[in-house]
C-alpha positions, 0 to 999 in steps of 0.5 A: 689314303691314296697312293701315288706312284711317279717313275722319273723326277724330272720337271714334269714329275716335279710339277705334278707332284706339287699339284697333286701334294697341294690338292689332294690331302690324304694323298702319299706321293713315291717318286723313283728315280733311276739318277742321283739327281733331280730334274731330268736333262734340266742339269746342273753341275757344280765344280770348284767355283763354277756352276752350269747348266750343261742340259736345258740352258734356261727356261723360257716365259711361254707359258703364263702358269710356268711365269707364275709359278715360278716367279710368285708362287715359288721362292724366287730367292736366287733366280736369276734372268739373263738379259744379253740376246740370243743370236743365231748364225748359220752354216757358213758361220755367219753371225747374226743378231736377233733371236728372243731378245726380248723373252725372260730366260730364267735360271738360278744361281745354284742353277736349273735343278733348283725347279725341280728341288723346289717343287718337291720341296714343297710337298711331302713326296718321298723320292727314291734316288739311284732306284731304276724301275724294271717292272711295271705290273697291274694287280688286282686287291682285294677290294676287286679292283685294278693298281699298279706296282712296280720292281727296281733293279735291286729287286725291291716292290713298290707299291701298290699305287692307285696311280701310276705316273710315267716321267722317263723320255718316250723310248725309256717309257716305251721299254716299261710299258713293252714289258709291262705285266698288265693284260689289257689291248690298249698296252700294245696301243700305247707301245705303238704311240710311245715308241713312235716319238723320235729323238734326237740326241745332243752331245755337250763340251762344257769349255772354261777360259781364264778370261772374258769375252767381249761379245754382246750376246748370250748365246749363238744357235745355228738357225739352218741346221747344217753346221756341226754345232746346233748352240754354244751358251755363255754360263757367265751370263748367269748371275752367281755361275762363274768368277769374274773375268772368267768365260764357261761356253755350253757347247751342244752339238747338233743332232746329227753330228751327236749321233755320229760321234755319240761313243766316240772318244769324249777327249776328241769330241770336246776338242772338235767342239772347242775347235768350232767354237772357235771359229764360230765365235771368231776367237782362236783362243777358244780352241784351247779350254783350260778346263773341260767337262761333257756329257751326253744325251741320248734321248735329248729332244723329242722331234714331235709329241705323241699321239694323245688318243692312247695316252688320255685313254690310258687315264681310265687305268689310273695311268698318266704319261707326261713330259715334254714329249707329251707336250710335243715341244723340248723345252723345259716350259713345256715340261713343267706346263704338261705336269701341271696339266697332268697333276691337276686331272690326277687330282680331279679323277681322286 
């Protein structure tokens, strides 16, 4: 038996998981995972009759794996392809057309979280949800050999594992690997790499309207980084996410105007992020939501990946840090795609 310990569920581990469950037979996957939910900022909220993507908006057809998995290899009952373009506009709240007309942009009817439930569901993985990790330490068995354990916050062991890993964005991995119980230089090294990984944080109003707009694009992103707002997003664009006749905007701030107002009243910010909805769009009614919900992301988008060096050397300890982070790029492709990467040089080294 080979003991696999995941720290995170987000699409990364849910990728890796799979690979690792597909390949290596006598392997027991444990997943930890600090949240109720699973598939890290690619969330989904249900409420009354709506359903929203309120983190990662869709995910992207960049990576032939990704297309192929999700589309073939996984069920692709209830996925769903918006077909209205994207269109950008700019500091002066200048519309115009033509972003990624053309590219697939994928959700499902019960929204984004479906990736990541679909790929543990297809493995025998056990997932522990609401299980923050506090602890991550090397122990020794008695075989003479090296494997890792890890503390919750409740005070429960997990483990040991023959592999270790590590799914929470970099500042989250960075803080484990700071306080790691593991007596060898390259953990210093990998604090250094990790917690050089920049983020930016997003802030998110989530705007319902009981009527519908009459707009050709699915979306507007602010392509010159200077307004307040960085993406508003039309969820009745999903198939099966909002009644008909009704409208349900995604509203992320920009990266700047989310780090100032991060912990501010979230009543004042969803209004402000109302009232520029409005005037971008070009429809005063959108200042007046008749429902609303927000949420914030603190660690939302990585500014660039991380130096690899560290990171594959880490693999010799059994070791294996993945994410978009890794990958260098936010995007929920690129996520899955490093999972895929990361799960298949598991499997191989087992």
């Amino acid at each position: 038996m080979t003991d696999v310990g995941i720290v995170g569920a987000g699409a990364g581990a849910a990728a890796a998981a799979f690979v690792i469950d597909g390949t290596v037979p006598d392997a027991d996957v444990t997943v930890l995972e600090k949240s109720g939910g699973l598939c890290g900022r690619a969330a989904t909220r249900r409420h009354d009759d709506l359903t929203y993507d309120y983190g990662a908006n869709y995910l992207k057809s960049d990576d032939d794996r990704v297309v192929e998995l999700i589309t073939e290899t996984l069920d692709d009952e209830g996925l769903v392809d918006v077909t209205e373009p994207v269109y950008t506009f700019d500091a002066d709240e200048t519309v115009s057309p033509g972003r990624d007309a053309d590219e697939h942009k994928w959700s499902y009817r019960r929204g984004l979280t479906q990736v990541a439930k679909r790929l543990f569901g297809r493995t025998d993985a056990t997932v522990h949800r609401r299980t923050r990790v506090e602890t991550v330490r090397r122990v020794g068995d008695a075989n003479g050999g090296d494997r890792w354990e890890l503390d919750d916050a409740d005070g429960e062991t997990h483990g040991p594992f023959d592999v270790l890993l590590l799914n929470p964005p970099a500042p989250q991995t960075t803080e484990l690997l700071r306080t790691a119980e593991w007596d060898d230089p390259l953990r210093e090294t990998l604090v250094e790499a990790v917690g050089d990984v920049a983020y930016g944080s997003v802030w998110t109003a989530v705007l319902r309207y009981p009527f519908a707009l009459d707009v050709p694009y699915y979306a507007l992103v602010n392509t010159d980084k200077e307004h307040p707002v960085g993406w508003i997003s039309r969820e009745e664009c999903k198939a099966g996410h909002v009644p008909d006749g009704e409208t349900l905007l995604v509203v992320q701030a920009s990266g700047a105007w989310s780090t100032e107002h991060y912990d501010d009243d979230p009543a004042e910010n969803v209004a402000a992020l109302a009232a520029h909805a409005a005037d971008i769009v070009g429809d005063e009614r959108l200042a007046d939501p008749a429902w609303t919900d927000h949420q914030g992301w603190r660690y939302a988008l990585p500014d660039e990946g991380v130096d690899r060096g560290p990171v594959d050397s880490a693999r010799d300890a059994g070791l294996f840090l993945l994410g978009d982070w890794v990958a260098g790029e936010g995007r929920l492709h690129a996520a899955i795609a490093n999972g895929l990467d990361v799960g298949e040089r598991v499997a191989y080294g087992l």
